[in-house]
C-alpha positions as a Python dict, from the first residue, in 0.01 Angstrom:
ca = {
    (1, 'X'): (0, 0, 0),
    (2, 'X'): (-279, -290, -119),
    (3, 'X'): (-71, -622, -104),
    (4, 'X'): (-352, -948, -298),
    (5, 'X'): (-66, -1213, -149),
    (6, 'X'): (-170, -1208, 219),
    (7, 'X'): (-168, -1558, 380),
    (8, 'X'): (-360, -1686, 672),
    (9, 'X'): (-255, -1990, 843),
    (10, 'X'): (-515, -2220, 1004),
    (11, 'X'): (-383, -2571, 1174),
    (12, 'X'): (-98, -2503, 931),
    (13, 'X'): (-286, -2487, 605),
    (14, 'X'): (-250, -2160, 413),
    (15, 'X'): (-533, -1981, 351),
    (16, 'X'): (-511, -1705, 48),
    (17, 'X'): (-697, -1354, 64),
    (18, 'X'): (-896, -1485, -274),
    (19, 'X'): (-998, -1798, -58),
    (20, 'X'): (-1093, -1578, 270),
    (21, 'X'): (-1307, -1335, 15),
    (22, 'X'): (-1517, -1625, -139),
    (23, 'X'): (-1598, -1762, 172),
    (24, 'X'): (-1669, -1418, 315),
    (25, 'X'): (-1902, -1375, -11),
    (26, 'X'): (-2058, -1710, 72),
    (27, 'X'): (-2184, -1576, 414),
    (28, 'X'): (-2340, -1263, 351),
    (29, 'X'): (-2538, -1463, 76),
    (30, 'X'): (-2621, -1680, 328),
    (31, 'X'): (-2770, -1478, 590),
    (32, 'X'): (-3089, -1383, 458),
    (33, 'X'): (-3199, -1710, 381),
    (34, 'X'): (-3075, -1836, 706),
    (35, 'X'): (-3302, -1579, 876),
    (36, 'X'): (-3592, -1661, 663),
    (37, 'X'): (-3560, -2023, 752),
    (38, 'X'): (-3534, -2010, 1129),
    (39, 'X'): (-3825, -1719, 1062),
    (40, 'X'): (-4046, -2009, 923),
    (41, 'X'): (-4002, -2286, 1149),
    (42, 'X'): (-4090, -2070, 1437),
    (43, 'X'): (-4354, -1886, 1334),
    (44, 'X'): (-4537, -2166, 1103),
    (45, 'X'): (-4436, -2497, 1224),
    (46, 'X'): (-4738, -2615, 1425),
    (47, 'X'): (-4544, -2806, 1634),
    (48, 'X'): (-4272, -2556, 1694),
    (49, 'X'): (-4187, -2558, 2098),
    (50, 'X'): (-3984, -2249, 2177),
    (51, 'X'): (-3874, -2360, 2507),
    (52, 'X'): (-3693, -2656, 2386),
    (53, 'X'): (-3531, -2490, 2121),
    (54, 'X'): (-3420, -2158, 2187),
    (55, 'X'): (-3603, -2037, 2471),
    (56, 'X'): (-3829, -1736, 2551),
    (57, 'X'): (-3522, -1501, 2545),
    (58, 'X'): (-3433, -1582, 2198),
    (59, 'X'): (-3727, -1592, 2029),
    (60, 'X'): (-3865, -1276, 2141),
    (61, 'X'): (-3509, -1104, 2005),
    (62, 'X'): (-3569, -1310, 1664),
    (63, 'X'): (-3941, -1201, 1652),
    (64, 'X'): (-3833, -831, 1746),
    (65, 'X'): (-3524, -854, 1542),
    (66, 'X'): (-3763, -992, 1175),
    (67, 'X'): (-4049, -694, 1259),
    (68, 'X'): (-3729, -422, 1315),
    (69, 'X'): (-3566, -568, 976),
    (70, 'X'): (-3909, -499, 770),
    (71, 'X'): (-3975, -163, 881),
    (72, 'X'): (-3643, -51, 879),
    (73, 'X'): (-3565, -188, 465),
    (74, 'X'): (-3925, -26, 408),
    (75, 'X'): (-3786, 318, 554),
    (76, 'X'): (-3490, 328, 365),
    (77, 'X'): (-3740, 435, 73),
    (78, 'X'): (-3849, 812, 256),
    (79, 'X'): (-3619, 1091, 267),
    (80, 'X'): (-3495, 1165, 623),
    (81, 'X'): (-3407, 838, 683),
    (82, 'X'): (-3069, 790, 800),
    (83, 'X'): (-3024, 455, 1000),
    (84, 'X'): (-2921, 116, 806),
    (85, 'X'): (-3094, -206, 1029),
    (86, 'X'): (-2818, -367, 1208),
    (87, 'X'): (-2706, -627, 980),
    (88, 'X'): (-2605, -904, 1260),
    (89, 'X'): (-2902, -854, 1526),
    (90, 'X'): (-3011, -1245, 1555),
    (91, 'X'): (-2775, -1406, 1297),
    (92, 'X'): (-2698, -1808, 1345),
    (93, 'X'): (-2544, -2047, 1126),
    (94, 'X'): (-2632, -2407, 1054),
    (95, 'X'): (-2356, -2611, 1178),
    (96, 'X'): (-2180, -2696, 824),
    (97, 'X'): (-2188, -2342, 748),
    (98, 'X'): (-2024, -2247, 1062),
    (99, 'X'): (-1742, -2560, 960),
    (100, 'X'): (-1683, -2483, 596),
    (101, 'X'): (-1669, -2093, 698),
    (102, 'X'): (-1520, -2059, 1042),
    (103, 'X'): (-1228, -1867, 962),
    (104, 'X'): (-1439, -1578, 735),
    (105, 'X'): (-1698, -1657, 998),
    (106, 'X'): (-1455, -1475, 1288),
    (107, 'X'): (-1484, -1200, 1080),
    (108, 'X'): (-1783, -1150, 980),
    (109, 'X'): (-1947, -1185, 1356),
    (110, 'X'): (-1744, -831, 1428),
    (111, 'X'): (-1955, -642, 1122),
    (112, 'X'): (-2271, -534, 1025),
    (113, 'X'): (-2257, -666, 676),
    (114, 'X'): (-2426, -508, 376),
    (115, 'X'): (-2472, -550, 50),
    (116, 'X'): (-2448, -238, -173),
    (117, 'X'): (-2693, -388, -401),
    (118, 'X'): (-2923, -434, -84),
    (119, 'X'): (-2943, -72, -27),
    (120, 'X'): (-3224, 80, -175),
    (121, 'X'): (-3206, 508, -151),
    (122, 'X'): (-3432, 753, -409),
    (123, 'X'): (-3202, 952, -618),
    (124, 'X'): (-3306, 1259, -351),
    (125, 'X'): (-3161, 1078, -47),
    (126, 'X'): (-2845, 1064, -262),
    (127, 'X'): (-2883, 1402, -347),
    (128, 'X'): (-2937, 1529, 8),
    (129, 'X'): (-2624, 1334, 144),
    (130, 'X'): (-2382, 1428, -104),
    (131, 'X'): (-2455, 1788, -80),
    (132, 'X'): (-2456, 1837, 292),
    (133, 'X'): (-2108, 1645, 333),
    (134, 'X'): (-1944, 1663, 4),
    (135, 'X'): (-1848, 2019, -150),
    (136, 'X'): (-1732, 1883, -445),
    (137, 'X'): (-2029, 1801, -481),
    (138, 'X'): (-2215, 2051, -408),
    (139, 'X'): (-2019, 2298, -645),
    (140, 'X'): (-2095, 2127, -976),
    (141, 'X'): (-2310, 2194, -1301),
    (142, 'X'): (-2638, 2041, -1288),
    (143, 'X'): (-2579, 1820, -1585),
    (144, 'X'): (-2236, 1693, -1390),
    (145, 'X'): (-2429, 1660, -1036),
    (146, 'X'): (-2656, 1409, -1284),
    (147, 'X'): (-2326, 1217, -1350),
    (148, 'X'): (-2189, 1207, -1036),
    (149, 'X'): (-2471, 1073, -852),
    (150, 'X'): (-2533, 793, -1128),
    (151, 'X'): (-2126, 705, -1076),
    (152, 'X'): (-2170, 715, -724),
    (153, 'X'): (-2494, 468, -693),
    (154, 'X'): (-2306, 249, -887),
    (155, 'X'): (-1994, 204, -689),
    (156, 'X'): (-2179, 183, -411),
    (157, 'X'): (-2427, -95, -552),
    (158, 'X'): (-2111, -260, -635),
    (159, 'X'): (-1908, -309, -300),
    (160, 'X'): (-1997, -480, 34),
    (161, 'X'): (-1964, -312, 345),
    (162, 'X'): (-1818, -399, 686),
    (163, 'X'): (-1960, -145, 983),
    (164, 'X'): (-1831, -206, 1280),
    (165, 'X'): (-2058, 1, 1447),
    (166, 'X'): (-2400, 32, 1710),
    (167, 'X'): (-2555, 267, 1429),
    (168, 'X'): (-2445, 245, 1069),
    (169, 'X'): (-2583, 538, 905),
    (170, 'X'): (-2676, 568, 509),
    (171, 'X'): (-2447, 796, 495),
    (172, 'X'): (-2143, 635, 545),
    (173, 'X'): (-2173, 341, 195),
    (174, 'X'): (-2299, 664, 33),
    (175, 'X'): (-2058, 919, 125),
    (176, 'X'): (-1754, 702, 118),
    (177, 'X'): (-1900, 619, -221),
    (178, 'X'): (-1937, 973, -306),
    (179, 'X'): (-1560, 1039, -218),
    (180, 'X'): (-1416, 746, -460),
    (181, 'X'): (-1623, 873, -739),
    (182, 'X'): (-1465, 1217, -679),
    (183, 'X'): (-1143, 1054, -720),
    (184, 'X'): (-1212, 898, -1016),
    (185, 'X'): (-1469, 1136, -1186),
    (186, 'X'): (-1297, 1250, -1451),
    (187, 'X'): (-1172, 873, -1554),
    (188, 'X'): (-1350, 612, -1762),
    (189, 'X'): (-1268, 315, -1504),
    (190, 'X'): (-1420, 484, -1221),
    (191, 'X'): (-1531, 140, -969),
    (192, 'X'): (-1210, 79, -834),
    (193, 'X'): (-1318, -300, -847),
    (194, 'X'): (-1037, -442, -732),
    (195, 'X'): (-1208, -401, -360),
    (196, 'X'): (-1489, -580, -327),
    (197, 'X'): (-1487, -486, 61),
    (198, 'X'): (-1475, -120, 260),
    (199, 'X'): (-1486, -174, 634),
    (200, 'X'): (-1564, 126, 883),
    (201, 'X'): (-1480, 104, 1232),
    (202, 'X'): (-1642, 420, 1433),
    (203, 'X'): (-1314, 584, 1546),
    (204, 'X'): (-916, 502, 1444),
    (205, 'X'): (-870, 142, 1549),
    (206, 'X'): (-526, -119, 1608),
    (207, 'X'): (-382, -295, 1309),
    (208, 'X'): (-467, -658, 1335),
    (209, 'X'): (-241, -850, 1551),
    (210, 'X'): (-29, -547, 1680),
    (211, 'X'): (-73, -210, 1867),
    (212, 'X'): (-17, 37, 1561),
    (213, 'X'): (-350, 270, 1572),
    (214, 'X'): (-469, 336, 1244),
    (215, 'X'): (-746, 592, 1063),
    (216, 'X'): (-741, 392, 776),
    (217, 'X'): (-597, 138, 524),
    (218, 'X'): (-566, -49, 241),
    (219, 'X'): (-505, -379, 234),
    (220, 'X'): (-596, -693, 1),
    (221, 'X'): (-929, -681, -142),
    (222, 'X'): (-1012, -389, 123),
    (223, 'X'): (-1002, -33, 230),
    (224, 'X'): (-1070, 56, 589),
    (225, 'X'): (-1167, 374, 689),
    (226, 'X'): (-1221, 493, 1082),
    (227, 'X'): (-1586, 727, 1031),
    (228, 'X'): (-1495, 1020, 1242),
    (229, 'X'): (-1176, 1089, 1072),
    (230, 'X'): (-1321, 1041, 747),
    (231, 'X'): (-1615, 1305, 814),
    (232, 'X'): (-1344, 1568, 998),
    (233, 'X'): (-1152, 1538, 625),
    (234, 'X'): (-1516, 1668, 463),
    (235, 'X'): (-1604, 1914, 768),
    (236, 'X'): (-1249, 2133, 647),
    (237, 'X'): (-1249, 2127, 279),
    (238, 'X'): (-935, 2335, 258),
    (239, 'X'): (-702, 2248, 478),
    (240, 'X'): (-509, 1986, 232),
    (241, 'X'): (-611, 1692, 487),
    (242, 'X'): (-869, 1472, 374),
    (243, 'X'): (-865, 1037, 481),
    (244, 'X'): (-1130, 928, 256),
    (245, 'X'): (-953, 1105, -74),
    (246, 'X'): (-596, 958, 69),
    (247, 'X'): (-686, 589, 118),
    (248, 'X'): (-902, 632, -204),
    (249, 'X'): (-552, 744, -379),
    (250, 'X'): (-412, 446, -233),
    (251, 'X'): (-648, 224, -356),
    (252, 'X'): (-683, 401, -704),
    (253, 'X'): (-270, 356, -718),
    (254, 'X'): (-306, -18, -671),
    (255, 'X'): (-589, -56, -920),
    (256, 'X'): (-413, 148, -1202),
    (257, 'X'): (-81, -14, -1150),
    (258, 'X'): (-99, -322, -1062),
    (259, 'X'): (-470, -467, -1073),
    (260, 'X'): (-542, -330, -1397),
    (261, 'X'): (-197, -176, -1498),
    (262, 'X'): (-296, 172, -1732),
    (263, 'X'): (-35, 263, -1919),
    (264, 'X'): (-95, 641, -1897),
    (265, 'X'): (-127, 611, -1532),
    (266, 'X'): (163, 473, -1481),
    (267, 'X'): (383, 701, -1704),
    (268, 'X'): (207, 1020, -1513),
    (269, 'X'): (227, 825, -1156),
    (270, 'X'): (608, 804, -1261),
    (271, 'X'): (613, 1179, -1273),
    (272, 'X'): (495, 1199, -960),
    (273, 'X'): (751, 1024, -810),
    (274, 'X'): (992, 1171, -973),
    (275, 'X'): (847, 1505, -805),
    (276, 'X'): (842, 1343, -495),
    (277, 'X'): (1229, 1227, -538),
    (278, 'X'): (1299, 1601, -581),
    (279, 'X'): (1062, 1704, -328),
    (280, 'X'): (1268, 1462, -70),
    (281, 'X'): (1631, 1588, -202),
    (282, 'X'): (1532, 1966, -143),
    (283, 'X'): (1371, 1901, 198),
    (284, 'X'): (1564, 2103, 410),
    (285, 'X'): (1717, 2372, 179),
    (286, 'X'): (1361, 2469, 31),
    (287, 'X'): (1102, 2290, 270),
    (288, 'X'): (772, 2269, 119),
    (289, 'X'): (488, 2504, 252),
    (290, 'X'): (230, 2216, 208),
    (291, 'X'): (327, 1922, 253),
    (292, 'X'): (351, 1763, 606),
    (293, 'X'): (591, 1545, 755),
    (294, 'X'): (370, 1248, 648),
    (295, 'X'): (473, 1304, 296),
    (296, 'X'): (830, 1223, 348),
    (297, 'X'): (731, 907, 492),
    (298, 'X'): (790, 729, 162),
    (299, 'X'): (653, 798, -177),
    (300, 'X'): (320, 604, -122),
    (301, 'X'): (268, 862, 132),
    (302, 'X'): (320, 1122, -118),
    (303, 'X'): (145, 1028, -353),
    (304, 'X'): (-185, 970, -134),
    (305, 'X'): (-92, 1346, 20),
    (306, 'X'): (-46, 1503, -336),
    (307, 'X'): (-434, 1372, -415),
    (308, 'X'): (-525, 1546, -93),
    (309, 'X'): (-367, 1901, -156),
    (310, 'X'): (-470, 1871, -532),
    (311, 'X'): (-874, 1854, -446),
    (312, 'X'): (-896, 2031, -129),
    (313, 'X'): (-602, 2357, -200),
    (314, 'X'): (-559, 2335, -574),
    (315, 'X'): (-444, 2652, -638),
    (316, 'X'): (-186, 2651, -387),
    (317, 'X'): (-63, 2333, -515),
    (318, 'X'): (-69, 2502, -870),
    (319, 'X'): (111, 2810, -726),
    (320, 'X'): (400, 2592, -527),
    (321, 'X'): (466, 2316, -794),
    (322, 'X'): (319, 2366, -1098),
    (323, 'X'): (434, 2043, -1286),
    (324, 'X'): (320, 1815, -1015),
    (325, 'X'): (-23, 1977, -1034),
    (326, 'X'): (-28, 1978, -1479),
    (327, 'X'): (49, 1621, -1385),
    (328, 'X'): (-210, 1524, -1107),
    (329, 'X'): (-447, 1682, -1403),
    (330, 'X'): (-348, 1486, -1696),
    (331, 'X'): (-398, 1139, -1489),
    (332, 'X'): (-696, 1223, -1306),
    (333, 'X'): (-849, 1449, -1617),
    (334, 'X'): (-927, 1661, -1376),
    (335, 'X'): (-921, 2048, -1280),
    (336, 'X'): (-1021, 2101, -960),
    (337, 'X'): (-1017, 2489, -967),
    (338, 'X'): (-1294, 2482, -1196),
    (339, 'X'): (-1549, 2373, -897),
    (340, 'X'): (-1811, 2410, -1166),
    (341, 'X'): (-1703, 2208, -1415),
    (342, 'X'): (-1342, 2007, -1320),
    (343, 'X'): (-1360, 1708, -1548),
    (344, 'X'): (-1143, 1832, -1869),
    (345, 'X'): (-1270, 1797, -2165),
}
């Protein structure tokens, strides 16, 4: 579950998640212009002497690191191309940066940092993306394939992204993208902005601070999602397991509810507990054929799960419990067993 009151304690001052999110902000704004300034009094300061200041070594990563940068934003514009430049190859702060920001500063060093609204892609690269990993996709009228990828460059444009990774594809802002928008295509409020952030580690990683291995999260301002379990939920389309569409559902839970409460939302997300309650109660005289144990976890879990089995087996979640499914409709205004057209009218 998203909780916006997380503390962090430096020398005994507490730090809020707003606080840690404005200063993150703050650095990604500042890295381009930090680059372009050491870029310029390297390269046209006459009097610029590279082995007092940062040495052969350096410079020639810099110099590589600039050229790389230039080619790489100028690729991003032809179909095919499927690697982002790596967004903290030859990054350095200015001292009173590195002071004001050294606790969003730990953090940051760990990511590749993007900016959706830094990511230029043609409406096909979109296109090709979304249809080779996303059968929801893939399955829709024209007209709504239009819509979708119009929603989908939007959320994107509108998030920053934390890749924890060698080689951060284009696919990943765009297909994570893709996978909220499916959650929320049939809905008005469709940006989930209450998360400014999505952070991708490679694999399933450890909880901050404790050994609990995780595949993904939602937390404060930010959902976390480990890539290869998030492209294995895409890969089987109808086996009821899906991460992206589950921490999505968390996220879309917190928005609707608490963020920016919807009064319909809530009145059909009470319904679903109430299924859940029932769902719990009857677990052992009339288990359920498909939910897994997960579900019983708590209702969060159930909720997330329901969102799961109502996309990727819809008509066995119609056949099994047919109010939770009329339900899961009316809130997400949504039919997913009409691949061709599922947002109701």
């Amino acid at each position: 579950m998203a909780d916006t009151t997380i503390i962090y304690y430096e020398n005994g001052v507490g730090i809020t998640q707003d606080s840690l999110n404005a200063r993150l902000h703050r650095i990604v704004d500042s890295i381009q212009a930090e680059q372009r300034q050491q870029y310029e009094e390297k390269y046209k300061s006459s009097d610029f002497d590279a082995e007092q200041s940062y040495g052969p070594a350096i410079m020639t990563l810099l110099f590589f690191g600039v050229v790389a940068f230039s080619f790489v934003r100028k690729a991003w514009k032809t179909p095919g191309t499927t690697l982002l430049p790596t967004g903290n190859e030859g990054r350095r702060y200015t001292d009173d940066v590195y002071e004001e920001e050294k606790v969003s500063d730990r953090i940051a060093r760990e990511y590749n940092v993007y900016k959706g609204c830094d990511i230029y892609l043609s409406e096909e690269q979109y296109d090709k993306i979304l249809s080779k990993r996303l059968p929801y996709y893939r399955k829709l009228a024209p007209e709504l394939k239009e819509k979708f990828l119009t929603r989908t460059r939007m959320f994107l444009k509108s998030k920053t992204f934390l890749i924890k990774s060698d080689e951060p594809f284009v696919d990943m802002p765009v297909l994570i993208s893709g996978t909220a928008v499916q959650l929320t295509f049939g809905l008005k409020d469709f940006q989930l902005s209450h998360y400014e952030f999505i952070r991708i580690y490679p694999e399933e990683y450890f909880a901050r601070g404790t050994l609990n291995v995780l595949l993904g999260h939602v937390y404060g301002n930010t959902i976390t999602l480990s890539w290869n379990h998030f492209l294995d939920g895409h890969e089987d389309h109808t086996d009821g397991v899906n991460l992206g569409l589950h921490e999505m559902a968390h996220a879309l839970y917190y928005q609707l509810v608490h963020a920016d409460p919807s009064r319909r939302f809530v009145c059909n997300f009470n319904e679903v507990m109430e299924e859940g309650a029932e769902m719990y109660a009857l677990k052992h005289a009339s288990p359920s054929s498909l939910f897994n144990e997960n579900a019983y976890r708590n209702l969060q879990e159930f909720w997330a799960e329901s969102i799961e089995l109502f996309f990727e087996r819809p008509s066995d979640l119609q056949r099994e419990n047919a109010d939770l499914f009329d339900t899961l409709a009316e809130m997400l205004n949504q039919n997913p067993v009409n691949t061709l057209y599922p947002v109701l009218a």
